[in-house]
C-alpha positions in Angstrom: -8.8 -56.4 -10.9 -12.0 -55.5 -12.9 -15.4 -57.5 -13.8 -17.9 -57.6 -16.4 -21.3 -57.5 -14.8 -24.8 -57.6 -16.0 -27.0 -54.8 -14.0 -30.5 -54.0 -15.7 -29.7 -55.3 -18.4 -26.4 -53.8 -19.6 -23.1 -54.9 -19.2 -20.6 -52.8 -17.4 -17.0 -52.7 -16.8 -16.7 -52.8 -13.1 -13.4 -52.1 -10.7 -13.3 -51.7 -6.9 -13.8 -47.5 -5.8 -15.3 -47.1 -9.5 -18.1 -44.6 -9.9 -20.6 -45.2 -12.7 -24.3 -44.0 -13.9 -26.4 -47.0 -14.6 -30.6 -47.7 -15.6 -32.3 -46.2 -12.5 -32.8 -49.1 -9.7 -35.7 -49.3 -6.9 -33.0 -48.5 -4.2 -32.4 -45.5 -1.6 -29.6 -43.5 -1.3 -26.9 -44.9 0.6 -28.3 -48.6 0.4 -26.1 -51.5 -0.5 -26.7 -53.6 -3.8 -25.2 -56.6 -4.9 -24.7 -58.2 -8.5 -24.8 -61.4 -9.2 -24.7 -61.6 -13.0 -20.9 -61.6 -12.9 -19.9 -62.6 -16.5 -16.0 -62.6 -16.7 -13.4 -61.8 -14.0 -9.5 -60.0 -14.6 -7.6 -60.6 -11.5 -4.2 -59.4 -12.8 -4.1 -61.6 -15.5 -6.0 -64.9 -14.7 -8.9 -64.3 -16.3 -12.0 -66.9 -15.7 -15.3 -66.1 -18.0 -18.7 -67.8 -16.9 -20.8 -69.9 -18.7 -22.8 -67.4 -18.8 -22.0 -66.6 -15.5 -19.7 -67.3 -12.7 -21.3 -68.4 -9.6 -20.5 -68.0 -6.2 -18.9 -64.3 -7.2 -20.8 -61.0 -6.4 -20.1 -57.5 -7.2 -21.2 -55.1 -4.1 -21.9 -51.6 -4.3 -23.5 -48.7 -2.8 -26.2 -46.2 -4.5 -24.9 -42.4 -4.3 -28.0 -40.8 -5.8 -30.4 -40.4 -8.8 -30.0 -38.4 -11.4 -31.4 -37.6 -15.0 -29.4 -37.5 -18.3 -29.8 -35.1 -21.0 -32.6 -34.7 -23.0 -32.8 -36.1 -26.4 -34.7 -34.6 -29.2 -36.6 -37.4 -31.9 -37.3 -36.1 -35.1 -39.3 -37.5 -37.5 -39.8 -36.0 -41.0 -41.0 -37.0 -44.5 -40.1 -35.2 -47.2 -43.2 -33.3 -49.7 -45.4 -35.1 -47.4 -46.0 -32.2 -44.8 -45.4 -34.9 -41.7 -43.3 -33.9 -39.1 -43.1 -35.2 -35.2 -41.3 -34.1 -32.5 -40.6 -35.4 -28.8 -38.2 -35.5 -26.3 -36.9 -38.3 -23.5 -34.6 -37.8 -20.5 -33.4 -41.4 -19.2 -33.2 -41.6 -15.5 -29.9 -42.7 -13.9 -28.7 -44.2 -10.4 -24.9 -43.1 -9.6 -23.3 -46.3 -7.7 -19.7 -46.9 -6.4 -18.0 -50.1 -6.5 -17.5 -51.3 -2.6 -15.8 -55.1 -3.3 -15.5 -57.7 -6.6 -15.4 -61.5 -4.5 -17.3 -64.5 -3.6 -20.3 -64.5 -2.1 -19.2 -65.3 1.7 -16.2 -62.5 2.0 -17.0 -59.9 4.4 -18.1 -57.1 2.7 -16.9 -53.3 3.0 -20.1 -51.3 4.6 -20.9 -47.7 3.1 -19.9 -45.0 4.7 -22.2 -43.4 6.9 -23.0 -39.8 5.7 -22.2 -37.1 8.0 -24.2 -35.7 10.3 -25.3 -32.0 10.2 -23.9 -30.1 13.3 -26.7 -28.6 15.2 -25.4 -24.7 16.0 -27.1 -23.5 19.1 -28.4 -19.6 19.0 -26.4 -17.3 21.5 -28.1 -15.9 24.1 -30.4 -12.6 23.1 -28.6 -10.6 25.5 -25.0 -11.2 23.7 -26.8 -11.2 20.1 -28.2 -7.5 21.1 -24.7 -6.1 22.4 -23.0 -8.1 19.2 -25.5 -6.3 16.7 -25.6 -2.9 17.7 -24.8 -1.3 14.4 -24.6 3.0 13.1 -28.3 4.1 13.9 -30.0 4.1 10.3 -31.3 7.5 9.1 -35.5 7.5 7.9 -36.6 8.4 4.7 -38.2 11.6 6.2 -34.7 12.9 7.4 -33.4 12.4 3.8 -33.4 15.5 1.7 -35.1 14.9 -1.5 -33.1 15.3 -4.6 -33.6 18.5 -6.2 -35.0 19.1 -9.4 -34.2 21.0 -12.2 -36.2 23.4 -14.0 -36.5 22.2 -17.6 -34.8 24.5 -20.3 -37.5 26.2 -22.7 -36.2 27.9 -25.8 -38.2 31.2 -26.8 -39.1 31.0 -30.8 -36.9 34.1 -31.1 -33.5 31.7 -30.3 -34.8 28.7 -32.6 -33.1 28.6 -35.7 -35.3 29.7 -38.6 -34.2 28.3 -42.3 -32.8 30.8 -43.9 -35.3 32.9 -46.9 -33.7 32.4 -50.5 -33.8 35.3 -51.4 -36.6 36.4 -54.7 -35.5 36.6 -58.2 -36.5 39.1 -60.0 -39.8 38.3 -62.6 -39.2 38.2 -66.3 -41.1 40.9 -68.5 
C-alpha cells in the first residue's frame, strides 16, 4: 500500500515504515504530523485518485530530526563582459517516518518513545582509591637527561683542498 501526498508543497510517494527528507516543517523532534493532502491511494491494486484530493484519508507520521542538505554553488558568468557572481544555498530538511496511511478516525500508531539515558551512579571514593592504585609515576627531576654529543669539528688540515694544476712552462 503506498500514497501520493502533498507536504509543503511537493508531492511525495509515501508507504507505511518509509523514511524520507522533506522541506523543513515548524515541528519538534519526535512530534506527530499528519497530512491531509492525500492525492491518490494504491492499496494492492484498487487504486482511488482524488479530485484533487481524497477526503476523509490522512497520512500520519513522526519527525526524526532536522538536517541540512548539500551546499549548491550558483554561478553566473558573461562572457568578454568581466561579470561574474557567485553564491551558495544549503536547503534545510526534516527527516520523517511514515507511522499509518487510513481514514481520519483509525487509531493511530504512537511514536516510539526515545530511550532514556541510564543514570550510572559513582562508586564509593574508598573502592575508586583501592581500584586505581596504579605503578607510582617517576618525576621529571629523577629522569636522567639525555646526553649530548659533542659536535664533530674538522681541522683545515683534513678538508679536502682542490687539487693545484700544475704550471706550464712560459713560451720564449
Amino acid at each position: 500500500m503506498y500514497a501520493i501526498v502533498e507536504i509543503a508543497g511537493q508531492q511525495f510517494k509515501v508507504e507505511e515504515g518509509k523514511k524520507i527528507f522533506v522541506h523543513r516543517m515548524d515541528a519538534a523532534e519526535g512530534e506527530n504530523v499528519v497530512f491531509e493532502k492525500v492525492l491518490l491511494i494504491d492499496n494492492d491494486g484498487a487504486i482511488s485518485i482524488g479530485e484533487p484530493v481524497i477526503t476523509d484519508t490522512v497520512v500520519e507520521a513522526t519527525v526524526l530530526g532536522h538536517a541540512r542538505g548539500d551546499k549548491v554553488i550558483i554561478f553566473k558568468k558573461k562572457r568578454r563582459k568581466g561579470y561574474q557572481k557567485r553564491s551558495g544555498h544549503r536547503q534545510d530538511f526534516t527527516e520523517i517516518e511514515i507511522l499509518s496511511i487510513g481514514p481520519k478516525d483509525a487509531p493511530r500508531k504512537k511514536a516510539a518513545p526515545k530511550p532514556e539515558k541510564k543514570v550510572v551512579e559513582a562508586p564509593a571514593a574508598e573502592e575508586t582509591k583501592a581500584e586505581t592504585k596504579k605503578a607510582p609515576v617517576k618525576k621529571a627531576a629523577e629522569k636522567k637527561p639525555a646526553e649530548k654529543k659533542a659536535p664533530v669539528v674538522k681541522k683545515a688540515a683534513e678538508k679536502k683542498a682542490p687539487a693545484a694544476k700544475p704550471k706550464k712552462p712560459a713560451k720564449k
